[in-house]
RODO-2510 file (C-alpha; in nm, 4 decimals, decimal comma):
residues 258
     n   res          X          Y          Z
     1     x     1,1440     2,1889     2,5850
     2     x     1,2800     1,9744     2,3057
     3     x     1,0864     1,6868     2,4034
     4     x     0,7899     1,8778     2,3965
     5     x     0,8703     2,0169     2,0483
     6     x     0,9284     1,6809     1,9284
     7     x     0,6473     1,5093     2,0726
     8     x     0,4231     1,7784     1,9076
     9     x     0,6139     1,7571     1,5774
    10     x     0,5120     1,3165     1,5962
    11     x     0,1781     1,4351     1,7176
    12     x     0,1284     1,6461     1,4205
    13     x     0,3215     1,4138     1,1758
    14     x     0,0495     1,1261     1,2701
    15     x    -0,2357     1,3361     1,1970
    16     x    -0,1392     1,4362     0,8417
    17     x    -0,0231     1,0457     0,7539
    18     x    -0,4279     0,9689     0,9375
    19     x    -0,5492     1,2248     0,7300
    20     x    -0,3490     1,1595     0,3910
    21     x    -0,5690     0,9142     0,2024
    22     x    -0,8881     1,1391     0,2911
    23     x    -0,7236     1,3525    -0,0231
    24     x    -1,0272     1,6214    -0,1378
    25     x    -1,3248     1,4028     0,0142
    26     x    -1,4948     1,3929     0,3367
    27     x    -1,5329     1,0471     0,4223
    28     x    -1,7827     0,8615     0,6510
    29     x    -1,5637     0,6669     0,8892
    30     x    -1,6091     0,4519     1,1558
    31     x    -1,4042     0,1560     1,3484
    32     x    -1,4807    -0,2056     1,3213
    33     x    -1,3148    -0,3420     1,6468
    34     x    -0,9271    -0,2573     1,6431
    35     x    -0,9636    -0,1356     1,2437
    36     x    -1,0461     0,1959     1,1396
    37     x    -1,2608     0,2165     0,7659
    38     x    -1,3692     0,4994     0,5864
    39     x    -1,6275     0,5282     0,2951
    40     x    -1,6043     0,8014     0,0198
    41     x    -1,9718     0,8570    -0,0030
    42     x    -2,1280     0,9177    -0,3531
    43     x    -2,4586     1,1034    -0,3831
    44     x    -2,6972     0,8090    -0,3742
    45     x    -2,9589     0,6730    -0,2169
    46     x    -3,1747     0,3734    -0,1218
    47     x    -3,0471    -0,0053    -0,1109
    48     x    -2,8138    -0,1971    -0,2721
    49     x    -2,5953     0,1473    -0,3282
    50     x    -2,2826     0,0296    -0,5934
    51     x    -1,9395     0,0760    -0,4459
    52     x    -1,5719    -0,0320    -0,4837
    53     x    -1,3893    -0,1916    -0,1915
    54     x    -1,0377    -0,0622    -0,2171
    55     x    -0,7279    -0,1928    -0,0966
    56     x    -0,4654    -0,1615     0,0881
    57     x    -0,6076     0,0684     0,3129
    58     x    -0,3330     0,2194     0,5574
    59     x    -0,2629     0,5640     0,6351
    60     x    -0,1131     0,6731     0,3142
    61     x    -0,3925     0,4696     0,0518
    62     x    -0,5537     0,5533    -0,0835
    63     x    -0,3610     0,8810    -0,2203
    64     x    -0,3739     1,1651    -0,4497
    65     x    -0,2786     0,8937    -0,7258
    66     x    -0,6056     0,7488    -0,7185
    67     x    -0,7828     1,1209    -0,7686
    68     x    -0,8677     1,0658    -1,1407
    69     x    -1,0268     0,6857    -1,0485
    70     x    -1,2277     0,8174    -0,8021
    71     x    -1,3662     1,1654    -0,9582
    72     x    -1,5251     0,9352    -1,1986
    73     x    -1,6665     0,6989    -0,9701
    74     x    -1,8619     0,9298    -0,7253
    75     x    -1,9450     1,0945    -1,0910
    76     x    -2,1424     0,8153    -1,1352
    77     x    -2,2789     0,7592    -0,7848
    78     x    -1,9894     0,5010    -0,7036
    79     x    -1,8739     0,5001    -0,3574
    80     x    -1,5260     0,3568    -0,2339
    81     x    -1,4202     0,2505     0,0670
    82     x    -1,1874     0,0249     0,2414
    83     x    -1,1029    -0,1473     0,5844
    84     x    -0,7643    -0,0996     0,7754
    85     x    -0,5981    -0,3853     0,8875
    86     x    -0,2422    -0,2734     0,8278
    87     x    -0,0145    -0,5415     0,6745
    88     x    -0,1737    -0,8035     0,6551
    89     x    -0,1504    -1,1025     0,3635
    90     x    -0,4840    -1,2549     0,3007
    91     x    -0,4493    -1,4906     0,6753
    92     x    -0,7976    -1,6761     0,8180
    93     x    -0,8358    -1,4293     1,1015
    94     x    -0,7846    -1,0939     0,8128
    95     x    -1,0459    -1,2271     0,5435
    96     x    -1,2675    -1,2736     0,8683
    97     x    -1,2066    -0,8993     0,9449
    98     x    -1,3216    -0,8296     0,5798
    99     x    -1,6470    -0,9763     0,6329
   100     x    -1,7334    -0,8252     0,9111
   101     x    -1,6538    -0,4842     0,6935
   102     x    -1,8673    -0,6357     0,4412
   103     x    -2,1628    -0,7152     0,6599
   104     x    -2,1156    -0,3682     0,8002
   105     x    -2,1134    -0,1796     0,4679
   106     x    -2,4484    -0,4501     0,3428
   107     x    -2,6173    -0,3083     0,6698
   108     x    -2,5388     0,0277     0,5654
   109     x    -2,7095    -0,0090     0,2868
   110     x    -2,4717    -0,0744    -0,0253
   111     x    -2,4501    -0,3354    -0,2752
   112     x    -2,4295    -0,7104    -0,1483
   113     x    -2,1730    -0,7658    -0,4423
   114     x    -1,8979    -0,4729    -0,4697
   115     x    -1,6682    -0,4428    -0,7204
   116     x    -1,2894    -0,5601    -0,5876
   117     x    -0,9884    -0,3159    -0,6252
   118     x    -0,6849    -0,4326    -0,5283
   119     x    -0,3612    -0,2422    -0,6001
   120     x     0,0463    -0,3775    -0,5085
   121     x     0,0176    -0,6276    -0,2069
   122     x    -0,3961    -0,5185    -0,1691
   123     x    -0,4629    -0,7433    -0,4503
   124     x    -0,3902    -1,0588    -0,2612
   125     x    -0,5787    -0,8919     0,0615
   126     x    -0,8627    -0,9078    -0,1938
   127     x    -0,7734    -1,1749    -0,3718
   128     x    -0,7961    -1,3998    -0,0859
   129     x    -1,1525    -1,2448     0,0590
   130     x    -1,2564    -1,2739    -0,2581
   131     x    -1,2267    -1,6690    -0,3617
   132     x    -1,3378    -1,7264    -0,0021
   133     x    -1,7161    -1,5013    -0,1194
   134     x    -1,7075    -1,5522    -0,4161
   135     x    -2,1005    -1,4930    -0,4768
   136     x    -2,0607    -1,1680    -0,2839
   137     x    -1,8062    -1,0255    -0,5767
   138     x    -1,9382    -0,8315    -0,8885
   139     x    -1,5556    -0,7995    -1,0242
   140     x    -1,2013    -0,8087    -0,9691
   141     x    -0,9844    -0,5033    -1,0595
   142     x    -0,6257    -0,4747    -0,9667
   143     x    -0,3265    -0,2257    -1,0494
   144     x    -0,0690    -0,4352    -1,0554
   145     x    -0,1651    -0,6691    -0,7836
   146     x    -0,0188    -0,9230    -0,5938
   147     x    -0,1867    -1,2267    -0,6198
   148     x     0,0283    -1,5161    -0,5563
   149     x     0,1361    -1,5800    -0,1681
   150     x     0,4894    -1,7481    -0,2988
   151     x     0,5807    -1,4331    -0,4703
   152     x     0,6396    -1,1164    -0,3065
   153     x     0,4770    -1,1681     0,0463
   154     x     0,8251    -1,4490     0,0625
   155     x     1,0826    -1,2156    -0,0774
   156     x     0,9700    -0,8949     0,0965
   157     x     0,8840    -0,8356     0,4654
   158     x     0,8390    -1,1842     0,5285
   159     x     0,8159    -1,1426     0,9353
   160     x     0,4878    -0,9465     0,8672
   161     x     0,3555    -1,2627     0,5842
   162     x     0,4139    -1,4735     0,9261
   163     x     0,2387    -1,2554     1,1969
   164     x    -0,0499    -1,2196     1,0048
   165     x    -0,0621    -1,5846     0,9880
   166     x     0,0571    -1,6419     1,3461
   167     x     0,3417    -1,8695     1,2111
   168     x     0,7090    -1,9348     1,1970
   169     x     0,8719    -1,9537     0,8971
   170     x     0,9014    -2,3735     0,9060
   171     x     0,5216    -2,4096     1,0039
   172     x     0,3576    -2,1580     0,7487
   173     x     0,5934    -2,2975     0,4197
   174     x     0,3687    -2,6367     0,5125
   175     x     0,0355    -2,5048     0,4633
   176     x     0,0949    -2,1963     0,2448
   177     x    -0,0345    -2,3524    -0,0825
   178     x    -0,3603    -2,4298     0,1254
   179     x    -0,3932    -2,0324     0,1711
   180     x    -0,2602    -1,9397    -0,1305
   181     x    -0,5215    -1,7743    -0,3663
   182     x    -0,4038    -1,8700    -0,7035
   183     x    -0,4894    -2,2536    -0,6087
   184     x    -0,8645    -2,1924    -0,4928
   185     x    -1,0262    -1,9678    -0,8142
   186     x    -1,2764    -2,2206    -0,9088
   187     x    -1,5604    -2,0905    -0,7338
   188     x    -1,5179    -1,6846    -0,8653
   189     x    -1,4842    -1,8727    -1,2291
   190     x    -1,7802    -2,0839    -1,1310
   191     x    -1,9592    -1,7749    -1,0140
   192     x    -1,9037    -1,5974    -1,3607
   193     x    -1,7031    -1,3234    -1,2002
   194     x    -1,4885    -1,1258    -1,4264
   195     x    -1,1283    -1,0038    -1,3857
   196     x    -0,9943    -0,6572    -1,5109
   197     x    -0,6046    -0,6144    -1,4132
   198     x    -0,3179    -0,3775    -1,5436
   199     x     0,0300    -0,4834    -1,4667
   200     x     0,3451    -0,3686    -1,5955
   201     x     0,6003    -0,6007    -1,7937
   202     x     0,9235    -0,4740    -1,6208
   203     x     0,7547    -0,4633    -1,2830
   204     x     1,0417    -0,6333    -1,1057
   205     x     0,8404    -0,5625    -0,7076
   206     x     0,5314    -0,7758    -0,8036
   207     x     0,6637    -0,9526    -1,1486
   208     x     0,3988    -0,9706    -1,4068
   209     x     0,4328    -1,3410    -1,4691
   210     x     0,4032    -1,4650    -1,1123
   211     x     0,0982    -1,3023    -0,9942
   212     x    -0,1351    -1,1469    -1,3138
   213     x    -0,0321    -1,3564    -1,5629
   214     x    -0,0306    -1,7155    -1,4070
   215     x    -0,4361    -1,5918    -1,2136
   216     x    -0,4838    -1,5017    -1,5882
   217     x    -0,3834    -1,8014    -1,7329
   218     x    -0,5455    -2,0277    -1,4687
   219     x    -0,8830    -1,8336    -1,4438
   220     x    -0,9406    -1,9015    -1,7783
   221     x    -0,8320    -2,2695    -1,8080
   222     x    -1,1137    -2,2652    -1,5025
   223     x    -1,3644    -2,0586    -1,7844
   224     x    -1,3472    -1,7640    -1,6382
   225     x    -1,3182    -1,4341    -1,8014
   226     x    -1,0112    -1,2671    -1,7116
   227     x    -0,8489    -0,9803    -1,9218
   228     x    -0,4895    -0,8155    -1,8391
   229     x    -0,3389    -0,5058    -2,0066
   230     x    -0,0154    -0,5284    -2,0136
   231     x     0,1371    -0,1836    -1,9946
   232     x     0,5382    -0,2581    -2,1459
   233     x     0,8665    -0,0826    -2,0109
   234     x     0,6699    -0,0290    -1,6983
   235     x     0,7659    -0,1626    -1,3890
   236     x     0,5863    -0,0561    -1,0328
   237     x     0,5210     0,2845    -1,0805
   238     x     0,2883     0,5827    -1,0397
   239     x     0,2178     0,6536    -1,3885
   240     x    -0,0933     0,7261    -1,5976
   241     x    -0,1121     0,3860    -1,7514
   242     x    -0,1675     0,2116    -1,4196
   243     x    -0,3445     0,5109    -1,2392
   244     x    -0,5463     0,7097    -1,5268
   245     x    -0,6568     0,3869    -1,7412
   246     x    -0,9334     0,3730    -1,9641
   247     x    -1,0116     0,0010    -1,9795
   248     x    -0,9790    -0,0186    -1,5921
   249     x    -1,2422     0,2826    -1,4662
   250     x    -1,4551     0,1206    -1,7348
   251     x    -1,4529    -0,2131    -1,6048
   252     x    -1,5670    -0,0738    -1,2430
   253     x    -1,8166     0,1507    -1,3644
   254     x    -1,9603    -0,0903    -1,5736
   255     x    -1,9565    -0,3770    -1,2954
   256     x    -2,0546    -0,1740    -1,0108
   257     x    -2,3645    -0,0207    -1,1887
   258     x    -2,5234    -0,3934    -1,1779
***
């Protein structure tokens, strides 16, 4: 009897975390081999609908943090949607996963060049798509992102950094610079596409200077345009300035609608 009660309770449990990111929408999902992916749908119609590709997308993300981003995009006939790969750090085999999503969502009928929005550790999930399609981009946004693969995807978790990468530890610190995103930005400078972050200056998870600010700085050495707000005695938190900010709905509004 109290295996049956528990097993119910887990049962239960995994349908509200499933169910958690859905917040107040109804989404459109559907399953891309092992993945599952969802798509807020806003009220438009015909080709070349604008979206923004959100990520990470796991059980609990997105969440009612990201209400007040995404009121205003399906406002303005935005969609947002993302692919679920689970923890995974911008490896060969995940960005391939991402375009498949991408050709999926194209053949659905939306926007060949979706606005980016990668938040904590989605940022390099997105980050590393994204210099790898870089004519398939119409912006990158990020709260707080991570960005740079020597930064918090080797302090934190590192076993999951590895099996996405199918690696030991010896074998992956070889060829990590050749899959780290911060070295290969040329071509999304090259392919005029602009950057819209918001990071914290006490962020002490995903520290400002490793990941924003050195992108930043090399983005627009490269001649890209790349602007960061720097939000100061805030650290990695669920606060208005990263989740209710002006400059950033503006910059996906704006970029989506071409």
């Amino acid at each position: 009897m109290i295996k049956s009660i528990f097993l119910l309770v887990s049962v239960l449990a995994c349908i509200h975390i499933a169910q958690a990111h859905r917040l107040a929408f109804k989404p459109v999902e559907f399953a891309l081999g092992q993945s599952n992916c969802f798509v807020l749908e806003a009220n438009t119609t015909g080709e070349a609908k604008p979206w923004v590709w959100y990520a990470p997308t796991l059980p609990r993300h997105p969440d009612k943090s990201h209400t007040w981003y995404i009121e205003r995009l399906l406002a303005k006939r935005i969609s947002l949607a993302g692919c679920d790969q689970g923890e995974v750090r911008g490896s060969p085999k995940s960005v391939e996963v991402f375009t498949k999503f991408y050709q999926e969502m194209c053949r659905r009928g939306y926007s060949k060049k979706p606005v980016l929005l990668g938040q904590s550790r989605g940022g390099l999930m997105m980050l590393s798509w994204a210099v790898r399609n870089p004519k398939r981009v119409g912006g990158f946004a990020g709260i707080y992102p991570v960005l740079n693969l020597r930064s918090w995807p080797m302090k934190r978790n590192l076993s999951l950094t590895l099996a996405d990468f199918g690696m030991d530890q010896d074998a992956f610190s070889h060829v990590m610079e050749q899959h780290n995103p911060i070295n290969h930005l040329a071509g999304l400078a090259q392919a005029k596409v602009p950057m819209c972050i918001v990071h914290g200056d006490s962020d002490r998870v995903v520290p400002l200077e490793d990941n924003s600010a050195i992108v930043a700085d090399r983005y627009r050495k490269l001649g890209g345009d790349a602007k960061v707000e720097v939000v100061p005695g805030k650290g990695h938190q669920v606060v208005g300035e990263f989740f209710k900010s002006a400059k950033l709905i503006q910059f996906m509004l704006e970029r989506s609608a071409r």
